[in-house]
C-alpha positions as CSV (number, residue, x, y, z in Angstrom):
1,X,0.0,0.0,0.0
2,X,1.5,3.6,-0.9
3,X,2.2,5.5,2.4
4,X,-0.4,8.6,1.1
5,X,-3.5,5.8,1.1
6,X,-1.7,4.6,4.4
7,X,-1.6,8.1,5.9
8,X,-5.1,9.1,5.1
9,X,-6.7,5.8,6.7
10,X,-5.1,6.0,9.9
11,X,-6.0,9.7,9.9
12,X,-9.7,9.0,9.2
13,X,-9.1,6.8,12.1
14,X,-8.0,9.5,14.0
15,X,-10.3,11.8,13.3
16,X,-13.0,9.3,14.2
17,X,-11.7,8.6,17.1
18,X,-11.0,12.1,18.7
19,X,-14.9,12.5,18.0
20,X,-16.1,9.5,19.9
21,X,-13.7,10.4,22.6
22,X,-14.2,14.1,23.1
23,X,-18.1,13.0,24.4
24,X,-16.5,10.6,26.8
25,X,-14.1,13.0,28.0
26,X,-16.8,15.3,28.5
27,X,-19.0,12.5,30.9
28,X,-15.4,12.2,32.7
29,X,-15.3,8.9,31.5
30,X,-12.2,7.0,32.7
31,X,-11.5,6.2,29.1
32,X,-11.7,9.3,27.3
33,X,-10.0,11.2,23.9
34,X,-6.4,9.5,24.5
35,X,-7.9,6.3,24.8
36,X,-10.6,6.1,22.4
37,X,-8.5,7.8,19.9
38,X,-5.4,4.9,20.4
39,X,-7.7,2.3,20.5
40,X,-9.2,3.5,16.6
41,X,-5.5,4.3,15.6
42,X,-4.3,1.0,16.6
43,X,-7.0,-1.0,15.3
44,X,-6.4,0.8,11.9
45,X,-2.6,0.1,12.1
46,X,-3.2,-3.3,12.6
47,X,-5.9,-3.7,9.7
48,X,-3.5,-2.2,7.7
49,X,-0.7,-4.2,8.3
50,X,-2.9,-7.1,7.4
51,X,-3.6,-5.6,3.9
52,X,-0.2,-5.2,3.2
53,X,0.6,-9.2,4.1
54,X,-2.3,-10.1,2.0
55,X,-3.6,-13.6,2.0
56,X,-6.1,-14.3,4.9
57,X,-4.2,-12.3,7.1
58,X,-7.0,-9.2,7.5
59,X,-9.7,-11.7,8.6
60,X,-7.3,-13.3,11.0
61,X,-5.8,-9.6,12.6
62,X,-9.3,-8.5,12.5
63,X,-10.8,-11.1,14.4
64,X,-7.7,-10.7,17.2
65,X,-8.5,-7.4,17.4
66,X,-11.9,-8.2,18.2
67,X,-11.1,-11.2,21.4
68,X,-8.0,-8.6,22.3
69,X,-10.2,-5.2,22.7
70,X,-12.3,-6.9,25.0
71,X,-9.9,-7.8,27.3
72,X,-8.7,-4.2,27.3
73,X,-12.6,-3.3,28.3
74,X,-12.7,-6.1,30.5
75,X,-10.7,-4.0,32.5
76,X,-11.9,-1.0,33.0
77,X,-15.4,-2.4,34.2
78,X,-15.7,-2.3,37.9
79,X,-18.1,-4.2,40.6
80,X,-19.2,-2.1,43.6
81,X,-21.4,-3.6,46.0
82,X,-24.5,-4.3,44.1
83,X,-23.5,-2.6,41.0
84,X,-21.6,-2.8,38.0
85,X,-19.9,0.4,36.7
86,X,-17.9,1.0,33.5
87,X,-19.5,-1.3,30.8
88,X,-21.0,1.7,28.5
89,X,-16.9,2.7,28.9
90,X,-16.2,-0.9,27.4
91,X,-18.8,-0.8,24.9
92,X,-17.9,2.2,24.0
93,X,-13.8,0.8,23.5
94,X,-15.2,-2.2,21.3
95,X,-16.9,0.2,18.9
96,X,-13.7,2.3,18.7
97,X,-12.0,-0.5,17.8
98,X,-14.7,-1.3,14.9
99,X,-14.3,2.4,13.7
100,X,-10.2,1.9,13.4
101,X,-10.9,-1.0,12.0
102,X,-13.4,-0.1,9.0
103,X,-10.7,2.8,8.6
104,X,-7.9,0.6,7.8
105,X,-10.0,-1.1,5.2
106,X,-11.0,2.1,3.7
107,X,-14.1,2.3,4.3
108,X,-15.0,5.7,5.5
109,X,-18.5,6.3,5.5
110,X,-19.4,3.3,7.1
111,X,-17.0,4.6,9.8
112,X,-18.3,8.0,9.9
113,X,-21.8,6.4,10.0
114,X,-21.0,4.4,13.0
115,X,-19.0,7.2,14.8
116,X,-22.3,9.1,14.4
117,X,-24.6,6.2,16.0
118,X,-21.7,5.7,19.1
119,X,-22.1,9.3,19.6
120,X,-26.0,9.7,19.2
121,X,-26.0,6.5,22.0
122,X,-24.3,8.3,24.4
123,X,-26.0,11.8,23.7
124,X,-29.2,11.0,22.8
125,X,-30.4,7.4,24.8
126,X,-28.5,8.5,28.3
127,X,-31.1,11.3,29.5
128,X,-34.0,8.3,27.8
129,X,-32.9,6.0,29.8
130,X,-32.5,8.2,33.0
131,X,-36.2,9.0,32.2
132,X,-37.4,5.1,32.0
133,X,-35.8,4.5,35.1
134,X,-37.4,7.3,37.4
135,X,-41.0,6.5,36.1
136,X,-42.4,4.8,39.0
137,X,-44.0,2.3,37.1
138,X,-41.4,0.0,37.4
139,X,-40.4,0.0,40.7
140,X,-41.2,-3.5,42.2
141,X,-43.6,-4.0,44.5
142,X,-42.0,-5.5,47.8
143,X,-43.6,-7.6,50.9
144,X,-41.7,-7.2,54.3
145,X,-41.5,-10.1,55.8
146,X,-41.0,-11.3,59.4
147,X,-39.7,-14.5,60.6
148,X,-39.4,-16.2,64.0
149,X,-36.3,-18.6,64.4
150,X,-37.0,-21.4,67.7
151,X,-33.0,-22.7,68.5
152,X,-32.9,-25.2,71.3
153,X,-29.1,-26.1,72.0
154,X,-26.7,-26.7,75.1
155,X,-26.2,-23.4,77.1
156,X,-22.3,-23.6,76.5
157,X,-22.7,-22.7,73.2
158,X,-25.6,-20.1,73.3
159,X,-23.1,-17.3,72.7
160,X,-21.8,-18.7,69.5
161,X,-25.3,-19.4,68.3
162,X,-26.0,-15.7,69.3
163,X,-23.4,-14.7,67.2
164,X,-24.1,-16.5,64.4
165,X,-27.7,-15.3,64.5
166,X,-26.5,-11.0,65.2
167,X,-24.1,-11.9,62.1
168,X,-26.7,-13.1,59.8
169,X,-27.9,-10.5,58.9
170,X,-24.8,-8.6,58.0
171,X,-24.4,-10.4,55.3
172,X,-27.2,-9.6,53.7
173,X,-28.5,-5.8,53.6
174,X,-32.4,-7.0,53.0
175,X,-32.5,-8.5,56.5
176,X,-32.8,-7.0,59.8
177,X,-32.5,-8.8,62.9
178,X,-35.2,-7.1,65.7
179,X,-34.9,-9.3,68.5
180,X,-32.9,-11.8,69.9
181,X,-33.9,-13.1,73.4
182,X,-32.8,-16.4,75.3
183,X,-35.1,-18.4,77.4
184,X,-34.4,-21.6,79.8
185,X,-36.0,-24.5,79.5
186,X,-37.2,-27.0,82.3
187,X,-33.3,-28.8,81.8
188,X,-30.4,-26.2,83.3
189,X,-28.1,-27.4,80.5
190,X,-30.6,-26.2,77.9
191,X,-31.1,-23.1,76.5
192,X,-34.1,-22.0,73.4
193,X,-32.9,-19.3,71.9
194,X,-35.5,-17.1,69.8
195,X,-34.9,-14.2,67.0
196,X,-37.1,-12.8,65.2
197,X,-35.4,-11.8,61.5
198,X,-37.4,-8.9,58.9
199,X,-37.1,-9.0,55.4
200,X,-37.7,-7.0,52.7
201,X,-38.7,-9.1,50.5
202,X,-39.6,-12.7,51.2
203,X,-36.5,-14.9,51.4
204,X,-37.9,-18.2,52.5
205,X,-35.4,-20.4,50.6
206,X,-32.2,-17.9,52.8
207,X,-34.3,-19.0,55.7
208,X,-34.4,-22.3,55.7
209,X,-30.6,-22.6,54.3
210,X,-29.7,-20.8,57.7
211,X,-31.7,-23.2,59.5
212,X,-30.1,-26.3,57.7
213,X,-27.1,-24.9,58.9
214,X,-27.6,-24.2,62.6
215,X,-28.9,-27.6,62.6
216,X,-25.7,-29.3,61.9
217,X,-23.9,-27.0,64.3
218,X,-22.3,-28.8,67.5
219,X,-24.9,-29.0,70.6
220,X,-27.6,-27.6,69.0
221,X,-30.4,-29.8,69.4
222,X,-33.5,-28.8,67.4
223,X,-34.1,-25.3,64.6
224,X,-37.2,-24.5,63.6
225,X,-38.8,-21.4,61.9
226,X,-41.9,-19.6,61.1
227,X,-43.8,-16.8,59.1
228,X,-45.1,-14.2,61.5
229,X,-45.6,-11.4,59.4
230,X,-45.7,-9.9,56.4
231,X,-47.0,-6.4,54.6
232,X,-46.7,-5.4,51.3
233,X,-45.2,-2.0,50.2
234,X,-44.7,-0.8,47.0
């Protein structure tokens, strides 16, 4: 390939490029003009190398450029708590790569014309979707629920049962533990221990896994729980 076709590709790549990462920049994006704009350049340097080897060489650099982009957007998506941030910043890498690539081939408009559609996405469907998600018609209806655990087991270990039972719900930020009380029984060495557990929504089958558990735990002689509540909310 003459370096002036050469040159004018991986500009158009360029070019393309600083346009779909000048929006991200503006979000604040953690990938943003640099990165956007290397990712199109290098994908057209690559698809260009392939040209000039010839043979079956563009399907194959094309199709590593595919598997290898996403494990650079792999990496910039992040799980916190509950939530998944940074896969419209991965998305958003992939299609960069596209545009590079469909530079390197030559074929402009169909880059231009997917530039355009990256950047109507972001513009255009991000205040839609912040729209669909405040309409309140599709916020789930919940049911609090309240349930009663019964533990009878050996007084020595009613502190590590308590334990278990204050820790429960720690792990899980729909539960709520509201009581916990300890009553002897008619035998000194035993000791029921009762706690009464609210969720927001029902979680029967977490119930009774906790049970199954406390059941196999040392000196604890019977488990046994029950609904004794619920109210819906919406």
């Amino acid at each position: 390939m003459e370096i002036l076709a050469f040159a004018i590709r991986l500009f158009a790549a360029l070019l393309f490029g600083v346009a779909i990462g000048i929006e991200r920049q503006w979000r604040q994006k953690s990938a943003g003009l640099r990165t956007n704009t290397l990712v199109s350049l290098g994908a057209a340097a690559f698809v260009l190398l392939s040209v000039d080897i010839g043979g079956d060489a563009t399907g194959r650099i094309a199709s590593y450029i595919v598997s290898g982009i996403g494990f650079l957007g792999a990496g910039v998506i992040m799980k916190d708590g509950l939530s998944i941030q940074g896969l419209n910043t991965a998305a958003t890498i992939w299609c960069s790569a596209a545009v590079g690539s469909l530079c390197g081939l030559g074929f402009f408009a169909q880059a231009g014309l997917v530039t355009v559609s990256i950047m109507l996405t972001h513009v255009v469907l991000r205040p839609v979707g912040q729209k669909l998600s405040s309409l309140t018609f599709i916020k789930a209806a919940t049911t609090q629920t309240d349930y009663l655990f019964a533990i009878k087991c050996k007084t020595e270990v009613e502190n590590g049962i308590r334990v278990r039972l204050m820790q429960m719900p720690g792990n899980d930020e729909k539960l709520l533990l509201k009581s916990l009380t300890s009553d002897e029984t008619d035998d000194v060495t035993n000791v029921t221990i009762t706690a009464v557990i609210q969720s927001v929504t029902p979680q029967d089958s977490l119930i009774e896994r906790v049970a199954s558990r406390l059941t196999i735990e040392d000196k604890v002689i019977k488990v046994s729980w029950e609904i004794i509540g619920t109210q819906s909310e919406l």
